[in-house]
N, C-alpha and C positions, 0 to 999 in steps of 0.2 A: 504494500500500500504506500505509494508516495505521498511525500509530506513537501506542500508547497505552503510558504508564510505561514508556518506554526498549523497548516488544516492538513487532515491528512485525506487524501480524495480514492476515492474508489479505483485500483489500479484496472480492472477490466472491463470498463467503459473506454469507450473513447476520450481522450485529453477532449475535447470540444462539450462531452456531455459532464464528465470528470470537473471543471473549472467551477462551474456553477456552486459547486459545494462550499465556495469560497465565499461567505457572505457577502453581500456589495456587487455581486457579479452575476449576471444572467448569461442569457444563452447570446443577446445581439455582442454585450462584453467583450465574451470567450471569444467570439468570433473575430474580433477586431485584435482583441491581444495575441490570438495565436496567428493572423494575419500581418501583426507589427512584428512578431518573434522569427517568422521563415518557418512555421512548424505545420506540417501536415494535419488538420485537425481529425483525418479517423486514425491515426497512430494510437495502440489503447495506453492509458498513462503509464502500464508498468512497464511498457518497451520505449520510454524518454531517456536518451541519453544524458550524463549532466550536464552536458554543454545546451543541450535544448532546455532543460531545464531553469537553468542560469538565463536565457533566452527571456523565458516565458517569465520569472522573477523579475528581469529588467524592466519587459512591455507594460507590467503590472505596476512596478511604480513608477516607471515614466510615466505613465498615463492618468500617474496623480488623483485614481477613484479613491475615496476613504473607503477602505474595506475593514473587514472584523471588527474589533476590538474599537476603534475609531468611529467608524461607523454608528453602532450598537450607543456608544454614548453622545454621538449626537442626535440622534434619535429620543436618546433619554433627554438629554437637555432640552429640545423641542415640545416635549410632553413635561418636565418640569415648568416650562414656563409659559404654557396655555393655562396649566395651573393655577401658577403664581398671580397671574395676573388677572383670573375668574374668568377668563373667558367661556363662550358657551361650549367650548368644544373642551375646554378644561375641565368645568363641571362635570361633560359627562362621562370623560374617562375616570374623572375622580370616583365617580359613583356607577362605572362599570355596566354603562349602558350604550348601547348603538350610540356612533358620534356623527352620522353623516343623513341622520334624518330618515332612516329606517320606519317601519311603525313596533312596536312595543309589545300594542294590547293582546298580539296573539303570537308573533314571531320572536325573533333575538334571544333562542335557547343557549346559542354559542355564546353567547354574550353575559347572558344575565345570569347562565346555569342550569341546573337543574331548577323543576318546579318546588316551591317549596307550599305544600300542601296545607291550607290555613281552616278550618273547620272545627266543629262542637266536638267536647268532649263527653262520652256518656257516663254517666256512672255506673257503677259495676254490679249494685244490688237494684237498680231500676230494668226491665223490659218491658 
């Protein structure tokens, strides 16, 4: 299994489908990085030599995307400060509901979770 910037990607995929596991990087990405690299993209990643590898390291940060680690917190920070500032799209991730105007009353199970079941309790010597 090769290990490109700290991810370690799927050796028997293709390097083309292999990249994508790099967070920050899709498929149009891959395509252009392994197109800046010289690298055949159905090559599958565990037959990279390191000189392609080194290649494909270089395209990735010449290209200057934030990936991983980088990424992932400014993402956070973006969601910190919808927050901070109450916005409405703050409030609703604060409170763990659809942010983009979904409807609620019957849908957003992903979102809101399981149903939590609210009803009468009986008592146990009444029938």
């Amino acid at each position: 299994m090769p290990r490109l910037l700290g991810v370690d990607i799927p050796g028997d995929k293709r390097i083309e489908a292999s990249l994508p596991y790099i967070y920050g990087i899709g498929p149009t990405w891959s395509k252009r990085i392994l197109e800046r690299a010289g690298v055949d993209p159905n090559i599958r990643a565990n037959k990279l030599t390191p000189q392609q590898m080194t290649d494909i390291i270089a395209a990735i940060q010449d290209s200057k995307l934030p990936i991983e680690g980088d990424l992932r917190r400014e993402h956070q920070a973006n969601l910190k400060r919808l927050q901070a500032i109450n916005s409405y799209r703050g409030l609703r991730h604060r409170r763990s509901l659809p942010v983009r105007g979904q409807r609620t009353s019957t849908n957003a199970r992903t979102r809101k979770g399981p149903r939590k079941t609210v009803g009468v309790q009986r008592a146990k010597d009444k029938k």
